[in-house]
C-alpha positions in Angstrom: -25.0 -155.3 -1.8 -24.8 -152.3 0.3 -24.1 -152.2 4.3 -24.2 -149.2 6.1 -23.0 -148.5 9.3 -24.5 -145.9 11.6 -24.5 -145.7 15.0 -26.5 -141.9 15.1 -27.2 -139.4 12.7 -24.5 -137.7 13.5 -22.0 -140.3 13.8 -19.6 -141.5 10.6 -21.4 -144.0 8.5 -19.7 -146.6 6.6 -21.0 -147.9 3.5 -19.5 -150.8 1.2 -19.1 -149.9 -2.5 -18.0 -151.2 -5.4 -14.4 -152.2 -4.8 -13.5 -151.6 -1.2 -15.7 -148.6 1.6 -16.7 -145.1 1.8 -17.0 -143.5 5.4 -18.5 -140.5 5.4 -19.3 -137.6 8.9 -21.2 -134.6 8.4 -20.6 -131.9 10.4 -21.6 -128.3 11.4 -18.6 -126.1 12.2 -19.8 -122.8 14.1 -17.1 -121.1 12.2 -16.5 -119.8 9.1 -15.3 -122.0 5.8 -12.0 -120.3 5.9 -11.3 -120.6 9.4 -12.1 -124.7 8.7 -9.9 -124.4 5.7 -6.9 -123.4 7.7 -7.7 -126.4 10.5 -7.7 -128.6 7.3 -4.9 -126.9 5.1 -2.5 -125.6 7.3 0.2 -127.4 9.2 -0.2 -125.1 12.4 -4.2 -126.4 12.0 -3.7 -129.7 11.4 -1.0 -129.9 14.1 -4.3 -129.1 16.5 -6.3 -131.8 15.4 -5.1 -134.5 13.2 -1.2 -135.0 13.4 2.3 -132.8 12.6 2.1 -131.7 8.9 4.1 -130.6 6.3 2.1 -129.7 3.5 2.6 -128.4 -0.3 -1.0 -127.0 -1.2 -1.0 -128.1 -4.9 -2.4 -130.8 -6.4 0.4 -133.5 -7.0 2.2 -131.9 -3.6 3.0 -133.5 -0.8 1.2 -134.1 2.5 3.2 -135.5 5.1 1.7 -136.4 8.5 3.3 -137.1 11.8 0.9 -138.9 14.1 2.0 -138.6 17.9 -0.2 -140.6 19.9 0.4 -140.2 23.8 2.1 -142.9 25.6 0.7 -146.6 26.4 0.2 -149.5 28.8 2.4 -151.2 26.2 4.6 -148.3 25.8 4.7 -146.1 29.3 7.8 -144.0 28.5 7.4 -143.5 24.3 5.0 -142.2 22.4 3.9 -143.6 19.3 5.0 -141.5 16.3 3.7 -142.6 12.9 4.6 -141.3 9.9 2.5 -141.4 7.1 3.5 -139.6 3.1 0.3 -138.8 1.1 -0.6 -136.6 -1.7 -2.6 -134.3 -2.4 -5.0 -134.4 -5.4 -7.6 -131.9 -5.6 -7.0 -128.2 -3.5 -9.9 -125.7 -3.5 -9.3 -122.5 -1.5 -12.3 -123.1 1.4 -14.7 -125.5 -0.8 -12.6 -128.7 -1.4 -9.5 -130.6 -0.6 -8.7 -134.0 -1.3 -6.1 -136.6 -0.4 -4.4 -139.7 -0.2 -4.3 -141.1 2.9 -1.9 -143.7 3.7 -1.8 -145.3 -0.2 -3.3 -144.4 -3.3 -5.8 -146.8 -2.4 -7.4 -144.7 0.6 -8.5 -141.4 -0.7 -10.1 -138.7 1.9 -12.1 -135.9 0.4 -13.3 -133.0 2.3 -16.1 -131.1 1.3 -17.0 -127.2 2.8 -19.7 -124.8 2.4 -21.2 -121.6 4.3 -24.0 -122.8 6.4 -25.1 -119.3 7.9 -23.0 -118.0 10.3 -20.7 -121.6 10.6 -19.8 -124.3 7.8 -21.3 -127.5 6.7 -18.5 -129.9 6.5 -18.5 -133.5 4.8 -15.3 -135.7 5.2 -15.7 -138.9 2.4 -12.6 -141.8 2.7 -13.1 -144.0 0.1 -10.7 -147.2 0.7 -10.2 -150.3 -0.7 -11.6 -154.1 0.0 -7.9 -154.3 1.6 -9.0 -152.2 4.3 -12.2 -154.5 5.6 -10.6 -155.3 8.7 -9.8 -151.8 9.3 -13.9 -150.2 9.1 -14.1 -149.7 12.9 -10.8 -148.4 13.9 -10.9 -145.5 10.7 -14.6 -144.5 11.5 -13.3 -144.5 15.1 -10.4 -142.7 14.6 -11.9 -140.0 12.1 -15.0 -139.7 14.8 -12.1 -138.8 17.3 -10.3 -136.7 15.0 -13.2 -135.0 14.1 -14.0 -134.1 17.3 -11.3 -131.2 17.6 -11.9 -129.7 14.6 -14.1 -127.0 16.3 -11.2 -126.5 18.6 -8.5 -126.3 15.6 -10.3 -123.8 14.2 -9.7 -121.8 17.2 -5.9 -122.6 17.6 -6.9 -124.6 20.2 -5.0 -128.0 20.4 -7.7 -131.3 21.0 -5.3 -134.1 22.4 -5.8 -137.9 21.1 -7.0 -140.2 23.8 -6.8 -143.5 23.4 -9.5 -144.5 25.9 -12.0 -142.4 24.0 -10.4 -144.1 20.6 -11.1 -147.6 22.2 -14.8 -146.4 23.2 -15.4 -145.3 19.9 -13.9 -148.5 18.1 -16.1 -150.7 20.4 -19.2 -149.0 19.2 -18.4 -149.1 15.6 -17.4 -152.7 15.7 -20.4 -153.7 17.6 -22.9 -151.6 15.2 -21.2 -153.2 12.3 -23.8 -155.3 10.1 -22.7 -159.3 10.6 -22.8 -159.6 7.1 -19.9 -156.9 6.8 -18.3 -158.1 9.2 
C-alpha cells in the first residue's frame, strides 16, 4: 500500500515504499546548476544552508556535518551541535550527488538540471521502516532546509529557526494519512 503525504504542490511529499519512505521536494532555483552544485557540494555552501561540512567529493569519501541549531527554551545559553558522519556514494559535477545521511539506511539523492535561466532541483531520501516515527520531523526539517538554498547559492547564510521547524512539523504531522501514521 502506498501513502502519500502532501500538504501543496510544492511542499515535500512523503511516500511509503517497499521497506521503509521516500520524501521527495521539487524545486526551481533561479540560478544556475553550478551555482546550486556549490550550495550542495561545497562546505562554504552547505555551511549557508544545511550545517558545517567537511566534505571529500568522491564516491566512498567522507561527508561530515555539523548541525548548529540556535539556542532553546530547554537550552537558553548552548546551542545544539550535532554531529552527523555520512558518505558519499554517487558525485556528478552539477547533475547528481548522493549520500548517506545519518546511516546507510537513510540515503539522500539530489537531482539538478538547467531549467532556462535557473535549475530544476529534486532532493529524494529514501529511509528505512526504522524511521516511521521520524516522517514529519525530516519532511519538516528538509522543507526548512530547503528554504535557504536560494540564499546559499548567493553566499548568503539562511539561519535555522526552530519556531518555523515546529510550524512545519505540525503541518506534516497533521497532513499525515491515519493509516501511516
Amino acid at each position: 500500500m502506498t501513502d502519500t503525504l502532501t500538504l501543496a504542490d510544492d511542499q515535500g511529499r512523503a511516500t511509503e515504499i517497499d521497506g521503509g519512505y521516500e520524501i521527495r521536494f521539487e524545486r526551481r532555483l533561479r540560478h544556475s546548476p553550478e551555482r546550486v552544485w556549490a550550495a550542495l557540494t561545497t562546505p562554504e555552501g552547505l555551511a549557508c544552508w544545511l550545517a558545517e561540512a567537511v566534505i571529500d567529493p568522491t564516491p566512498g569519501g567522507r561527508m561530515d556535518l555539523d548541525f548548529r541549531q540556535p539556542a532553546t527554551e530547554k537550552f537558553p545559553d548552548t546551542p545544539e551541535v550535532r554531529r552527523q558522519a555520512n558518505e558519499v556514494l554517487v558525485f556528478q559535477p552539477f547533475t547528481r550527488f548522493e549520500h548517506t545521511f545519518g546511516g546507510a539506511d537513510s540515503v539522500v539523492s539530489w537531482r539538478l538540471s538547467p531549467d532556462g535561466d535557473g535549475t530544476s532541483l529534486t532532493l529524494i531520501h529514501r529511509m528505512s521502516r526504522d524511521w516511521e516515527s521520524n516522517v514529519a520531523n525530516t519532511l519538516a526539517g528538509w522543507h526548512h532546509h530547503m528554504e535557504g538554498l536560494d540564499d546559499a547559492a548567493r553566499r548568503t547564510p539562511h539561519p535555522w529557526n526552530w519556531p518555523r521547524w515546529t510550524t512545519l512539523r505540525d503541518a506534516y504531522a497533521a497532513a499525515r494519512p491515519a493509516s501511516a501514521a
